[in-house]
N, C-alpha and C positions, 0 to 999 in steps of 0.2 A: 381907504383903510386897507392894510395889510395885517396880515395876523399869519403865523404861520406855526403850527402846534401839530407835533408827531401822535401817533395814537395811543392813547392814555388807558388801552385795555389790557394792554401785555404790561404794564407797569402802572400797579390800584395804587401803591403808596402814592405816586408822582399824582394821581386823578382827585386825590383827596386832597395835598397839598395845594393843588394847582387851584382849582374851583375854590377853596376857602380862602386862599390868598385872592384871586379876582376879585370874590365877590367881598372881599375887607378891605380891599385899595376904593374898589370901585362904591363904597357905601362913602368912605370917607370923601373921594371927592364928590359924590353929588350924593348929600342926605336923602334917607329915603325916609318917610311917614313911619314909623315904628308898628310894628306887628298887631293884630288888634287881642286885648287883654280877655281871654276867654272865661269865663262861667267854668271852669273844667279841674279836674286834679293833674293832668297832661296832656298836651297834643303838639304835634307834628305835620307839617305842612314840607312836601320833597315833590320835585319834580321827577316824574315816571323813568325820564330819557336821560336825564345826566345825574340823578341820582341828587343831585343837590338839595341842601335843607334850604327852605325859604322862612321857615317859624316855627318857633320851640317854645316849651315849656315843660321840663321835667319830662325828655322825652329818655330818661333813661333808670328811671322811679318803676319799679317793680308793682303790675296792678293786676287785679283779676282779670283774664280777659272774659271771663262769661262765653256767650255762644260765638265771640269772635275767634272763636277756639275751631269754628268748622272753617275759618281760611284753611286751615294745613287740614285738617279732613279732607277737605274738596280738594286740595292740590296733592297728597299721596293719591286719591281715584284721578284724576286728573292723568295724573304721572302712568297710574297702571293702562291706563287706557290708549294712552298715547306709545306705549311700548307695545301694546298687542296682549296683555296678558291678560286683562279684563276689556268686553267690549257690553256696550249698551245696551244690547239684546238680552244679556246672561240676565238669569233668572236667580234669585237669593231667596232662601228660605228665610223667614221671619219667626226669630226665637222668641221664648217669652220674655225672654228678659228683654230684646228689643219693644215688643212691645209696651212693656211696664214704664219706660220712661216718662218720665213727669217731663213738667214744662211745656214749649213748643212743639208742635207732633205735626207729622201728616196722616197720622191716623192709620198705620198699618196694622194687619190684623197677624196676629201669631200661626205657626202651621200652613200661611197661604206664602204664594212666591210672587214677586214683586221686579221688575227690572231693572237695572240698575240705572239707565237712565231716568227713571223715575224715583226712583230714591238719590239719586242725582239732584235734581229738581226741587224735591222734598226736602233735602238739606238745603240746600242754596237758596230759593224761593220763600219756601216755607220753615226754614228755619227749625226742621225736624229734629228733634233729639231722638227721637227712634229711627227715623233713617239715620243719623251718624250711627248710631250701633250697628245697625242691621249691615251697612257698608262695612264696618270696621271687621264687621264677625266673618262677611263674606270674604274680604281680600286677606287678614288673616288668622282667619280661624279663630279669633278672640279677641274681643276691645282690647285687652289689655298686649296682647302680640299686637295689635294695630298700635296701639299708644309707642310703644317699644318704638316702630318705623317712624312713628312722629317725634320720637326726642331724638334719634339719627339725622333725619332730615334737617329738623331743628339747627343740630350743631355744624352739620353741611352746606347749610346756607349762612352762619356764621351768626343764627340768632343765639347768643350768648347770653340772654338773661331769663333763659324760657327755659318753661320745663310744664310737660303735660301729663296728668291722672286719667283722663280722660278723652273720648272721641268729641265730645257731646259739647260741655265747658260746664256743666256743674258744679257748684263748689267743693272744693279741695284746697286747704292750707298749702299743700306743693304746689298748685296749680299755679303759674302766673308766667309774666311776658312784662312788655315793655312798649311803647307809642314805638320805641325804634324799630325795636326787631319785628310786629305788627307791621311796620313800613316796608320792610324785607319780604315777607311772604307775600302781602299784599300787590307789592311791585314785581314779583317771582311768579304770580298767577297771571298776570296782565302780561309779561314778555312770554313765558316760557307757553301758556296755554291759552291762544287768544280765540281759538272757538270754545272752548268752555267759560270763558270768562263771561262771553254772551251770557251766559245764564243770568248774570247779576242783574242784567238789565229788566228781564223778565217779571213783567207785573204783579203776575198773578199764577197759581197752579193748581187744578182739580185734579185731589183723587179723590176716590172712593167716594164719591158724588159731595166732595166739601171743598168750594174754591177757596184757596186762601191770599190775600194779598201779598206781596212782599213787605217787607216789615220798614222797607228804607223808602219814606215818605219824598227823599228829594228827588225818587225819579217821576214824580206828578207834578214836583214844583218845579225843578228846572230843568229842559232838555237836554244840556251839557252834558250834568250828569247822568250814569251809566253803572254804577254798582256802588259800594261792596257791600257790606254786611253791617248789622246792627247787632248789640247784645246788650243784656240788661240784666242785674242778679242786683241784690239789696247791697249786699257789699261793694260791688262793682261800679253801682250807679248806672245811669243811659251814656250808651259809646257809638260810636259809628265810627267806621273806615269805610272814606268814599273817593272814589273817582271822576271826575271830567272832564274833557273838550273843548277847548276853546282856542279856534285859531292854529288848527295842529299842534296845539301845548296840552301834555294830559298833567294834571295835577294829582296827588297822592296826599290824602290827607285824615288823618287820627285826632279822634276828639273821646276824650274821655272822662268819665267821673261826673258826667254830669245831672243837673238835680230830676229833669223829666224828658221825654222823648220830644216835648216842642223846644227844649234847651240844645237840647245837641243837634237837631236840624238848623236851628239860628245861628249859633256857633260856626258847625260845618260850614255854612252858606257864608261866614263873616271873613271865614280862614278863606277858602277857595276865592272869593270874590276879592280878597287882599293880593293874593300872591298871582291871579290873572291879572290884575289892574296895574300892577308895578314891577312883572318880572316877565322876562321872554328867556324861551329855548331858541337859539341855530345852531344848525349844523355847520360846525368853520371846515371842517374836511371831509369828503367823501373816500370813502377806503379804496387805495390802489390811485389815489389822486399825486402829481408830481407836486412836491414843496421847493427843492431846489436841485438842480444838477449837480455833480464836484469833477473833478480832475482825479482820473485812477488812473495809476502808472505800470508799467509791464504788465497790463491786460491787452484786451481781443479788440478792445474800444478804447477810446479817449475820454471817457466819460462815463460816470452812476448816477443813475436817477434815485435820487431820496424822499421819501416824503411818511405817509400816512398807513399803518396797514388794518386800520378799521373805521368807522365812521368815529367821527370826533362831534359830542355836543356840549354847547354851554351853556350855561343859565345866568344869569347878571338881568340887574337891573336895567328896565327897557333902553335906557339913554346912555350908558355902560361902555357900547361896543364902542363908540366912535373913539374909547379914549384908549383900545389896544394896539402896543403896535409889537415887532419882534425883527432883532437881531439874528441873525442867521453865524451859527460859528461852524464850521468845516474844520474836520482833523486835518493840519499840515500834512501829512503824507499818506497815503489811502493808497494800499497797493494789491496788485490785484496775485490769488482768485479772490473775490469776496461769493459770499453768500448772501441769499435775501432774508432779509430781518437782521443785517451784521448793523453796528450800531455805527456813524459815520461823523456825527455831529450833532448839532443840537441846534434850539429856538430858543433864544433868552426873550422872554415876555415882560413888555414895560406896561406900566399906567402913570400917564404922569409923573416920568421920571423917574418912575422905584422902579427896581425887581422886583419880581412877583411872582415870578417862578421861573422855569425853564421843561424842559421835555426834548428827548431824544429824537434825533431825524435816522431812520430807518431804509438799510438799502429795498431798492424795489425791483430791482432783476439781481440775478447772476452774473458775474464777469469772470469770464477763465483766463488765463495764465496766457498772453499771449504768444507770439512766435520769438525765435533766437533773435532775428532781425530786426523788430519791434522792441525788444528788452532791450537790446545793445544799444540804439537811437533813445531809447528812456533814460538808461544809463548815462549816456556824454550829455543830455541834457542837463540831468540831476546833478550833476558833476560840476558842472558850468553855473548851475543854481548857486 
């Protein structure tokens, strides 16, 4: 099998193209078992690494998210800490109003100071709605100046159907999201901050002498998984956004609307165990990897390497790959100086005879302009061409 595919990260339109066409060729020629039909008002099944959907359902239905509201909490403290501007030692004063929060708490006391990696904790573990405040008020100066960083963020990561009232997820008639854009943040905390995301795993957290479980039941049932969050409001219904392992494949998966906390761990557990059983991540290119050589004329050299300039992964169905293959097309004339990242040619990607997409082949060095002597001999060549 050959497959030769330029990097799909300096060009998102061609990554979205490309993956939904593979994976539409490749369902049509080998059927695949259909999605399993959830208990839920929406969910979403994507893989971590190439971003691909594996399973839908009204993942773009406007919903409360409840306390799934502390993803983007944890990921602005995430963000501040990772820049140097909050670090885990600092110390937060605990307002009354942080304290008064109803719902999930880790029980802080007003007047006392609390550290942020523990209110860290508190939020993520324990499912704190007085630590989201108490974090929000510390980094800035007010839930609501905090809320403010989280609908920027929001629209910076290109979640488009969200919009936040709140640190916490309380209800609020503006308050809402989507299984998508939930999929965004949640896949945004796992690349961008992979020692905090530890936290999700985390069983259990004692303060103030009250251990509290974590509220996502599937890291007792299956070892795989490894986080995220759970939330729950009457309007909302039981939700979970979870993550797993399996095979160096991490899966991203949103279940929502559902009727009790043992529904959406079966749900969960029905998606995730679907889209491990019938879909694989590889990596076809590693970044700075050569795809093919070309012919460049009045340069320093005979020749430009082209290929990849980041890693490239795909997703398709386990049996999928054996049916890719690609055409390689080189610009007739490529003259040199070029730069690297100049664009030189391209990969037409077949399955069974169709096109299915294409993608740019990328220069991977520098070529200068070479000598008079060199030119002149290119010349009577090209000439004679």
């Amino acid at each position: 099998m050959r497959i030769y595919l330029a990097s799909l990260i300096r060009f998102p339109f061609l990554s979205v193209f490309l993956l939904a066409s593979l994976l539409s060729t490749c369902l049509q020629a080998a059927p695949l078992p259909a999605p399993p039909q959830l208990s839920a008002t929406s969910y979403l099944l994507i893989d971590n690494t190439s971003g691909e959907v594996l399973a839908a359902k009204n993942p773009d239905e406007r919903i409360e998210p409840a306390s799934l509201t502390k993803l983007m909490t944890a990921y602005l403290v995430a963000s501040e800490l990772k820049q140097g501007t909050l670090n885990e030692t600092d110390l937060a004063i605990i307002s009354d109003y942080a304290q008064s929060m109803e719902g999930s708490r880790m029980f802080i006391e007003a007047g006392k100071t609390v550290s942020i990696g523990d209110l860290l904790r508190g939020l993520i573990v324990q499912s704190g709605n007085d630590a989201s405040v108490a974090l929000a008020e510390h980094v800035a100066a007010s839930e609501q100046g905090f809320v403010s960083m989280m609908n920027r963020m929001a629209a910076k990561l290109g979640m488009n159907n969200t919009n936040f009232m709140n640190a916490s997820g309380l209800p609020d008639p503006d308050h809402y999201t989507t299984a998508r854009d939930l999929s965004v943040i949640a896949r945004r905390m796992i690349q961008d901050f992979p020692e905090h995301y530890q936290l999700y795993s985390q069983r259990s957290f004692k303060y103030n002498n009250i251990e509290q479980n974590n509220r996502n039941k599937l890291l007792w049932r299956d070892d795989t998984v490894d986080g995220m969050k759970t939330g729950h409001t009457k309007a909302a219904g039981y939700c979970l956004v979870a993550s797993a392992v399996r095979d160096d494949m991490r899966l991203i998966s949103i279940v929502l609307g559902t009727a009790s906390d043992k529904t959406r761990l079966a749900e969960t557990q029905r998606l995730l165990n679907y889209g491990f059983r019938f879909f694989q991540t590889k990596r076809i290119y590693e970044a700075g990897e050569v795809v093919s050589a070309a012919k460049i004329w009045m340069g320093e050299s005979e020749e430009i390497l082209l290929g990849v300039a980041e890693d490239l992964y795909v997703t398709l169905p386990r049996d999928a790959f054996d049916s890719l293959h690609s055409q390689i097309e080189l610009s007739t004339y490529i003259k040199a100086p070029a730069r690297i990242g100049q664009e030189f040619g391209r990969s037409v990607l077949t399955a069974d005879n169709q096109v299915i997409g294409e993608v740019p082949l990328l220069a991977l060095q520098k070529v200068e302009e070479g000598g008079i002597f060199r030119r002149m001999k290119h010349s009577i060549l090209r000439y004679f061409q």
